[in-house]
C-alpha positions in Angstrom: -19.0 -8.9 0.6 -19.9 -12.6 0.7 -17.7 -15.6 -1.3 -20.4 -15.2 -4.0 -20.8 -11.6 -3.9 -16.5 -11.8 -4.1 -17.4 -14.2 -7.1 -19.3 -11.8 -8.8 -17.4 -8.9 -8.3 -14.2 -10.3 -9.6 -16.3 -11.9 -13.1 -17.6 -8.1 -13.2 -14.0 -7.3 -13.6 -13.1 -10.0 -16.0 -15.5 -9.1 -18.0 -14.9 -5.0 -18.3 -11.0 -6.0 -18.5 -11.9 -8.0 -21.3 -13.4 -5.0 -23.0 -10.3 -2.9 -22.1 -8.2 -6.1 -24.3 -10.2 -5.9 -26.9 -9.8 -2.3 -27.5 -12.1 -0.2 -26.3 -11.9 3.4 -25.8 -9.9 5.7 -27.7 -7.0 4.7 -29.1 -5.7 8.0 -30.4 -3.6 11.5 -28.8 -5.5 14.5 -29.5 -3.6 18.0 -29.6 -3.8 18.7 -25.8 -2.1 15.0 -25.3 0.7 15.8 -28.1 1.4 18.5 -26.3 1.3 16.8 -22.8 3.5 14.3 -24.6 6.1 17.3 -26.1 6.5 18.6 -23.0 7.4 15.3 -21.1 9.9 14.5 -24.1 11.9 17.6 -23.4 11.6 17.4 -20.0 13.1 14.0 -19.5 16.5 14.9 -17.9 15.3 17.6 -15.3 13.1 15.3 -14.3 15.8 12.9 -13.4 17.5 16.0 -11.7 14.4 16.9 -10.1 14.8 12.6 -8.8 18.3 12.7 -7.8 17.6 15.6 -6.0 14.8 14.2 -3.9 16.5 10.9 -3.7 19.8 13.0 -2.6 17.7 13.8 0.8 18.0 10.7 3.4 14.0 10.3 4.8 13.5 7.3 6.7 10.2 7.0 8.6 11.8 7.9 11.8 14.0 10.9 10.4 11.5 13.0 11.0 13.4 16.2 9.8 14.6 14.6 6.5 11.2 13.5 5.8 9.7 17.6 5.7 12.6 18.3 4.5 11.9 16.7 0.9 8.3 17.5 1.7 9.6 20.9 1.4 10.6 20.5 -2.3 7.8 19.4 -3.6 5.7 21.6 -1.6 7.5 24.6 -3.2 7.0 23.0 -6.6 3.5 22.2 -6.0 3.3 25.8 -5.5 4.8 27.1 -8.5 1.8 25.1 -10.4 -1.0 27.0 -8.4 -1.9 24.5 -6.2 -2.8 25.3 -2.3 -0.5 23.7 0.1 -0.5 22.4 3.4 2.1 20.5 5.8 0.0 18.4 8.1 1.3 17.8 11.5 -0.1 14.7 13.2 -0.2 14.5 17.3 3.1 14.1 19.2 1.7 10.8 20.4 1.9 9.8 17.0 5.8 10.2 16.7 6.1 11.1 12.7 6.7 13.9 10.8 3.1 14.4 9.5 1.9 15.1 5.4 1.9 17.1 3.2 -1.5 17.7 1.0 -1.8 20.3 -2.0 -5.5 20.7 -3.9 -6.4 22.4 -6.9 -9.8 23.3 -7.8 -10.6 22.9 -11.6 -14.0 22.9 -13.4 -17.2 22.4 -10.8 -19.0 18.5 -11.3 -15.6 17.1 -13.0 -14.0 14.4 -11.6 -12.2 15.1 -8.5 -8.7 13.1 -8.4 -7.1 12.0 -5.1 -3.2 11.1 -6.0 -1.2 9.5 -3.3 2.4 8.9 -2.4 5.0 9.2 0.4 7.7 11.1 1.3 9.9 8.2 3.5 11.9 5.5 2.7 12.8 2.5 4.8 16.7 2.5 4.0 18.3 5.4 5.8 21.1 6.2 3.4 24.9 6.2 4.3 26.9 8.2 1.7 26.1 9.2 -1.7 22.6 7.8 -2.7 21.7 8.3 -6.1 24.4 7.1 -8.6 23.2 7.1 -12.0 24.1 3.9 -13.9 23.4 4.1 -18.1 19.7 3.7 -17.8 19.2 3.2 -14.4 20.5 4.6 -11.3 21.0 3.0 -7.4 18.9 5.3 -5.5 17.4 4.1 -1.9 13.8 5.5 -2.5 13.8 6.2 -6.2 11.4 3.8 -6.8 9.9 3.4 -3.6 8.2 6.1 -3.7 10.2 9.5 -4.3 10.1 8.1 -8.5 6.6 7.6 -8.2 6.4 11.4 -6.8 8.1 12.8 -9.5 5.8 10.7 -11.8 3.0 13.2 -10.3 4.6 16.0 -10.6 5.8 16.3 -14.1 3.0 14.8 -15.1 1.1 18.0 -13.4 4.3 20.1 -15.1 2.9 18.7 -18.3 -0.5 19.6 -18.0 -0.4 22.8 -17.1 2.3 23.1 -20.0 -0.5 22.4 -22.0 -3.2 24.5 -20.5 -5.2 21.8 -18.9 -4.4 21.8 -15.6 -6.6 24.7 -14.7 -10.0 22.4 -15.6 -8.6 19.8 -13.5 -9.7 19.3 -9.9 -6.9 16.9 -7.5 -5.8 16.8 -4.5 -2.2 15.2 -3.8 -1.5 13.7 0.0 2.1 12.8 0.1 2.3 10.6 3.1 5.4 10.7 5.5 4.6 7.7 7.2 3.9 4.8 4.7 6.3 2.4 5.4 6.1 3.1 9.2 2.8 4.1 9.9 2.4 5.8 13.2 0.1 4.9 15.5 -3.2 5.0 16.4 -3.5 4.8 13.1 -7.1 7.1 12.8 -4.8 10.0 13.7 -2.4 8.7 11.1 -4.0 8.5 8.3 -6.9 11.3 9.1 -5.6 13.9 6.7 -5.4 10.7 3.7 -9.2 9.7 4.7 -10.6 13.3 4.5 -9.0 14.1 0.9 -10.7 11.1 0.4 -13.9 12.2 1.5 -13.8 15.1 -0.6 -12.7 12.7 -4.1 -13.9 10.4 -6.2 -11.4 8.5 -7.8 -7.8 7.6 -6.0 -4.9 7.0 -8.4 -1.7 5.8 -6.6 2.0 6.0 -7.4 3.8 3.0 -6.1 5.8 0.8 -8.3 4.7 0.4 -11.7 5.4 -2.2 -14.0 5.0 -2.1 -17.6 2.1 -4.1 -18.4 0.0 -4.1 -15.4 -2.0 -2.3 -12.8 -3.3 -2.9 -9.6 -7.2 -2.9 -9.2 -6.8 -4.6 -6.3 -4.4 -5.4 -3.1 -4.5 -7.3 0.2 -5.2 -5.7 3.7 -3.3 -6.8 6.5 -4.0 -7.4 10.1 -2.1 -8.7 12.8 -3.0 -11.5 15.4 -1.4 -12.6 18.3 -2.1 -15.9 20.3 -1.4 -16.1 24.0 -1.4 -19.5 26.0 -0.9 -20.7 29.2 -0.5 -24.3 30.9 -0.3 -25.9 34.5 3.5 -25.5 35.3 4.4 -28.8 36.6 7.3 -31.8 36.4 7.4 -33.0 32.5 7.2 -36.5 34.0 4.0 -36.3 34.3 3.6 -34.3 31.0 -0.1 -35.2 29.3 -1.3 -36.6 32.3 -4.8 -35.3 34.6 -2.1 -33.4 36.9 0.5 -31.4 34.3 -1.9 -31.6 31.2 -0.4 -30.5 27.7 1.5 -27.2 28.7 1.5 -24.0 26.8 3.7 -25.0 24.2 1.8 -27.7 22.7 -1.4 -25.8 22.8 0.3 -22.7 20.6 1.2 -25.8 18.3 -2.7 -27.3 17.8 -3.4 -23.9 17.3 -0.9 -23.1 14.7 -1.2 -26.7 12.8 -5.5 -26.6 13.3 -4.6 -23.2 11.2 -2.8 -24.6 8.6 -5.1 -27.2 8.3 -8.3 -25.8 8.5 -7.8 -22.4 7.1 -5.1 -22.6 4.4 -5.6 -22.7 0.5 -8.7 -19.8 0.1 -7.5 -17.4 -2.7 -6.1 -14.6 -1.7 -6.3 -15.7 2.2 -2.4 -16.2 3.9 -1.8 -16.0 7.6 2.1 -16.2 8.6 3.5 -17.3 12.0 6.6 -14.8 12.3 6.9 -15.3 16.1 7.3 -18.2 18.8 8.3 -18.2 22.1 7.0 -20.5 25.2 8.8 -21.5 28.4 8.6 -21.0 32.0 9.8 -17.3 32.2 8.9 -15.4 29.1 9.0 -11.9 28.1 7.4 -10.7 24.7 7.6 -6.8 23.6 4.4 -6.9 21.0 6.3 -3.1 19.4 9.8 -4.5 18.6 7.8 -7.9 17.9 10.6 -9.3 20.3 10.8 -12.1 23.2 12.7 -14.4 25.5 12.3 -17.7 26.8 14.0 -20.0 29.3 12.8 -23.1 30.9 14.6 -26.3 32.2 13.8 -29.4 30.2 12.0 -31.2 32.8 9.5 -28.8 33.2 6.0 -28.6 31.4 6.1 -24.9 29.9 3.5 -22.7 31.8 3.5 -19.8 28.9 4.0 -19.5 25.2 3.3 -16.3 22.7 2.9 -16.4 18.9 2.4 -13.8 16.8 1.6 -13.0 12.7 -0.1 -11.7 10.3 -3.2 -12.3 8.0 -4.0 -11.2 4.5 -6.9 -11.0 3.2 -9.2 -9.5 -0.1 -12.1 -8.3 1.5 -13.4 -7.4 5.4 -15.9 -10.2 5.0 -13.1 -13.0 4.6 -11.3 -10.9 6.9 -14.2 -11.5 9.8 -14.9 -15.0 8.7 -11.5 -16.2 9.0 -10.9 -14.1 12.8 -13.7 -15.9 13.9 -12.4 -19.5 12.6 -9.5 -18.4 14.6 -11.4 -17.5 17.3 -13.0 -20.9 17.3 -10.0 -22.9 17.1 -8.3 -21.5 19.9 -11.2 -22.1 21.9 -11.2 -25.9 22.0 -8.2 -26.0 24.6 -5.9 -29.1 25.3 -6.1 -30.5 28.6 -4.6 -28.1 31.1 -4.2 -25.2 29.2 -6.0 -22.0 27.9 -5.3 -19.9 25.3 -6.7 -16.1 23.8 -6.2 -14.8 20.8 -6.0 -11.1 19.7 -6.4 -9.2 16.4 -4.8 -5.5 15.4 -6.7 -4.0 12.3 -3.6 -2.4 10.0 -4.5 -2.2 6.5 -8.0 -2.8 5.0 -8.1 -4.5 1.8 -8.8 -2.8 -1.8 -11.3 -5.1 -3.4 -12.1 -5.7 -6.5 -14.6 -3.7 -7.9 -16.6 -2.9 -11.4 -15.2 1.0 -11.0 -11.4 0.1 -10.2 -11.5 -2.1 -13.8 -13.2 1.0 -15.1 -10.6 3.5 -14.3 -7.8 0.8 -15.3 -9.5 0.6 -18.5 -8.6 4.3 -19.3 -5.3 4.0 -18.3 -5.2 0.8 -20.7 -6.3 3.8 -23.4 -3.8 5.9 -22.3 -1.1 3.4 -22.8 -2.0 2.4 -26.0 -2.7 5.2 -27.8 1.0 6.4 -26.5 2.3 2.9 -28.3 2.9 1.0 -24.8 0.7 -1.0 -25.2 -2.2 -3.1 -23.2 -2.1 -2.7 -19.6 -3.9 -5.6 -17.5 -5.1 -5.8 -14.0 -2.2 -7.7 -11.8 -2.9 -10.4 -9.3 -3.5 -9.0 -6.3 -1.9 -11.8 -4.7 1.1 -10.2 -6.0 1.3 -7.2 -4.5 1.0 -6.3 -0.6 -0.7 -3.7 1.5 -0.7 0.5 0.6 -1.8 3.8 1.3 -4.5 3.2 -0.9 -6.1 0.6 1.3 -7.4 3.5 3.6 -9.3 5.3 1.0 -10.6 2.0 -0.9 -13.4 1.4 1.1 -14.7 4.7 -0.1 -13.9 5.5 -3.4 -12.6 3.4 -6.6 -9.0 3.2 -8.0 -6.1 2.5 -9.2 -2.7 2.1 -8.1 1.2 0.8 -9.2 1.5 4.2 -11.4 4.5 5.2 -10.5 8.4 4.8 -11.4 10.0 1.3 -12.2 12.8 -0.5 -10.4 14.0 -2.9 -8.4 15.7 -3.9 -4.5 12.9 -2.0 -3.0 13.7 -2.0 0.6 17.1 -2.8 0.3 20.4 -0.9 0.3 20.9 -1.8 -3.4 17.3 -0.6 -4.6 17.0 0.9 -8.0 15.3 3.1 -10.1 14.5 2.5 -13.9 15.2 5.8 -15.9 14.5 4.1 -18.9 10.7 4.0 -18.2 10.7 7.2 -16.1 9.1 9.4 -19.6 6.7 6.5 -20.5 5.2 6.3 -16.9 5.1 10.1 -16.3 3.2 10.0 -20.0 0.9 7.6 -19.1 -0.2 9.3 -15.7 -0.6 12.5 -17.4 -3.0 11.2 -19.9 -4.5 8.9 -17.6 -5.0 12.2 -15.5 -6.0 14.4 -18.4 -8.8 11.7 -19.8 -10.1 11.2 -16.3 -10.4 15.0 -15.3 -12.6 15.8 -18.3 -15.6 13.5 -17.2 -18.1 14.1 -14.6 -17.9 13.6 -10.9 -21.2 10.8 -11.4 -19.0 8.7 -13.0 -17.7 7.4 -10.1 -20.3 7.8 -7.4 -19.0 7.4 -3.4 -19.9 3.7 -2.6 
């Protein structure tokens, strides 16, 4: 969408978000949700087995074994609830251990619910893992994502506890690949775009935080400038001869970025690699190089490489072809192309995402947690999500609270771990009772 269009779209969702803070929707349980609620009380501390126990299971991207190994847990569990399960591989080329996907079919024209998480972490775990704390526990992957899994689950547990799940139509796609996404990435996330396909609304289980919700998150893409210069005696550096050299043509680019391009909400674009010289070597994978030169030689190649974030495809065109442009207006003596790599698209703001957030607001309220607003999307990076937001509405940051993400000392907030779960279940229970038109494929 345009700047205005953008405009719009975002005062659409001030607007309904400002319904949400002023109360509306139901504000009360009903028996089904006292239940739901009962069930989730007195399930509290086999959930935090059912955690430790996933948590217990090291699944970095790459260990490919661990990863199918917790996918076989909740598999089985997903099972026990009815649900039809599938583990699906992806191509060898692809070099991860693939997804899995469960689907139950509830009442014909409801809503159909597409909930997402992952199975890997990014810490490999030496040693013990989960060590319970009090109220909180050090876990590599207990927040990120394994809590937000459990989240799902017992929520599920709860439901059908209740005798609601059978009315409810959802199908789960627990990545194993998030935070290493194999590549190419079509073949990647092909089983997460066809769920898609066949849902309407996408609720995902990341992080949570207490009072807020993500309607909306930056995609990412990559981009990677390449420039070359007349290699020549630095005397005569600037000159007809030697012209600029490689080196200070990644510079104007990189400055005529800053300068021209920086300061648009929700628009970044990070330099995270330089190397120039006369003998360079850059491996674009490991996002690794090398460079040597003498001093008294104008640099005849230089490599930089980043990212750019961005709200919507149409900033993210506008601002590749600003790039484009400025690389094109060479220094004397040099050249210089520039490349882009899409990774994640964004999740936009829309009218339906404030809509769905607006129930979980209901949700949380009428459990006594109160008002639940949408957070900056500045604040929050790229997802699984992002795939299916292009198609269908949503919701994400559902899932299990903490802290350290990505980090040896990560933790996981058992202290919220019954509010969340309640929330979600409600959330899922108020969302699978209304029809499928609701939320109509955009």
């Amino acid at each position: 969408m345009g700047t205005s269009r953008l405009a719009r779209a975002v005062l659409v969702l001030v607007l309904v978000l400002g319904l949400v803070a002023t109360g509306a929707g139901a504000q009360s349980v009903d028996r089904a949700e006292r239940r739901i609620r009962a069930e989730l009380v007195a399930a509290r501390e086999a959930q935090i087995s059912y955690l430790q126990r996933v948590v217990d299971i090291p699944s970095s991207t790459l260990n490919l074994a661990g990863v199918r190994d917790v996918g076989a847990v909740f598999r089985a569990s997903f099972d026990s609830l009815g649900f039809t399960t599938t583990w699906v591989a992806v191509p060898d080329a692809v070099g991860r251990a693939g997804h899995l996907v469960a689907e139950h079919r509830g009442k014909p024209g409801a809503v159909r619910m597409l909930l997402i998480g992952h199975l890997d972490t990014v810490v490999e775990p030496a040693g013990e893992n989960f060590v319970r704390e009090d109220s909180s526990a050090r876990a590599i992957g207990g927040a990120d994502m394994k809590g937000g899994d459990v989240v799902i689950l017992y929520a599920l547990k709860a439901l059908q506890a209740a005798g609601v799940l059978k009315d409810l139509n959802i199908i789960i796609v627990f990545t194993g690949d998030e935070e290493h996404p194999g590549e190419p990435l079509a073949d990647a996330r092909r089983a997460l775009i066809e769920a898609a396909q066949r849902s309407d609304v996408a609720l995902a289980f990341e992080a949570g935080n207490r009072s807020d919700a993500t309607v909306a998150r930056r995609g990412a893409s990559a981009w990677r400038v390449t420039a070359t210069g007349r290699q020549a005696h630095s005397a005569g550096v600037f000159g007809t001869g030697a012209g600029y050299g490689a080196i200070y043509e990644v510079a104007r680019i990189l400055d005529a970025f800053r300068t021209q391009l920086a300061g648009e909400q929700y628009l970044t674009f990070n330099a995270a690699t330089v190397v120039g010289g006369t003998d360079v070597t850059y491996d674009t994978v490991a996002i690794s190089g090398t460079a040597a030169s003498k001093l008294n030689i104008v640099p005849s190649h230089a490599v930089a490489h980043g990212d750019l974030r961005f709200i919507s495809d149409e900033q993210l065109q506008r601002t590749r072809e600003r790039m484009r442009t400025i690389v094109a207006q060479h220094l004397p003596g040099t050249d210089a192309t520039i490349v882009f790599r899409d990774e994640y698209p964004a999740m936009s703001p829309t009218p339906g995402n404030a809509r769905v957030l607006a129930v979980y607001d209901s949700a949380s309220k009428a459990l006594g947690y109160g008002a639940v607003a949408a957070l900056d999307p500045g604040r929050r990076g790229a997802g699984d999500i992002s795939f299916v937001a292009p198609l269908i509405d949503g919701l994400d940051g559902l899932g299990a609270m903490g802290s350290g993400t990505h980090a040896p000392g990560e933790r996981v907030d058992l202290r919220t771990l019954g509010m969340q779960t309640e929330r979600a279940a409600l959330l899922l229970y108020r969302l699978g009772r209304r029809p499928a038109a609701t939320w109509a494929h955009r």
